[in-house]
N, C-alpha and C positions, 0 to 999 in steps of 0.2 A: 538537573531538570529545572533550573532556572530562570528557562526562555521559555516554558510552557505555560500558554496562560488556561486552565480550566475550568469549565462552569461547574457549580453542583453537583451535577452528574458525574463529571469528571471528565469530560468531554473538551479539546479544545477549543478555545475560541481565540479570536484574534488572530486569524491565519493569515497571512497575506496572500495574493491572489495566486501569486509563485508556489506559496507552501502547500495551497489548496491544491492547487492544478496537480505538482509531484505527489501529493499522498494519493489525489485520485490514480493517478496514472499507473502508482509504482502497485495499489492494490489490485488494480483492474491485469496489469502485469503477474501479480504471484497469482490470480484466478487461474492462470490461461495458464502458467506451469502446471498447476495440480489439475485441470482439466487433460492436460496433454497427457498428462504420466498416468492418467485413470484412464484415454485412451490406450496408450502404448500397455498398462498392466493387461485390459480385456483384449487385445489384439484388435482392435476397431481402427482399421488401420486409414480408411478414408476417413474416419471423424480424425486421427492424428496428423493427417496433411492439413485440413482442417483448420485446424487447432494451431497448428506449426505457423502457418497461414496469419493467422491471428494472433501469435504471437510474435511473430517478426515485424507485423505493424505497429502493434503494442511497443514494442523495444525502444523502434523509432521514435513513437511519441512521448515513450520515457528517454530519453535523450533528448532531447528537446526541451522538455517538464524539469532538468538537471541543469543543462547549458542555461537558461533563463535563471533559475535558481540562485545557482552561481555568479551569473552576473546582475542578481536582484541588488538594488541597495535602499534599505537595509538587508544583509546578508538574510538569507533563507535560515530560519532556524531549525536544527536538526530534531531536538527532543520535540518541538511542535508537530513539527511533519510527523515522527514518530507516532505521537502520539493520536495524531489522527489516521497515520496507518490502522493503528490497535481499533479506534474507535470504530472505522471502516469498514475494514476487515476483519474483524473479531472473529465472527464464524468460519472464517477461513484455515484450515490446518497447516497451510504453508505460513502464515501469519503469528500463530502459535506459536509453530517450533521458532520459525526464524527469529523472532522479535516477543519473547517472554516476560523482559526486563520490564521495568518498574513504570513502563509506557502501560502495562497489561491495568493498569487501573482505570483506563480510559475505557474498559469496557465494559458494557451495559451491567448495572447490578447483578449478582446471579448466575452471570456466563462465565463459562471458564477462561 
């Protein structure tokens, strides 16, 4: 966790615009899984095309948000992005599970 720079809070700072863009992108991406599979559990099957719909743009834009990354210089750093995953998406359960590690202190005091 070396490349993470965090305020106070715990929260990072110092993102570069690349690292900012991939956390928003990659968070807004795990929403739209755990929306689709809360469609597909209720059988809500027009909200699931939907949803499917909006995740396949999502992907797009997370591949994009990656490829740029990638060819950022200075490199994209991964425990930052991480950690503004956590911050981001905190309340998220796909969030949770996927990304528990020691990034999970970037989120708000209090919350699991």
């Amino acid at each position: 966790m070396d490349d993470v720079l965090l305020d106070g809070n715990g929260h990072p700072i110092g993102l570069s615009p690349e690292e900012s863009r991939l956390a928003s992108d990659y968070v807004h991406f795990l929403d739209l899984v755990s929306r689709t599979a809360l469609a597909l559990e209720r059988g809500e099957w027009s909200h699931l095309a939907e949803k499917a719909e909006d995740l396949s743009r999502a992907t797009d834009a997370l591949a994009v948000s990656a490829t740029r990354a990638d060819a950022s210089t200075p490199s994209a750093r991964a425990g930052s992005v991480l950690a503004a995953v956590t911050a981001r998406g905190w309340q998220l359960q796909a969030v949770q599970k996927l990304h528990p590690g020691p990034y999970g202190a970037a989120r708000p005091s209090g919350e699991p």
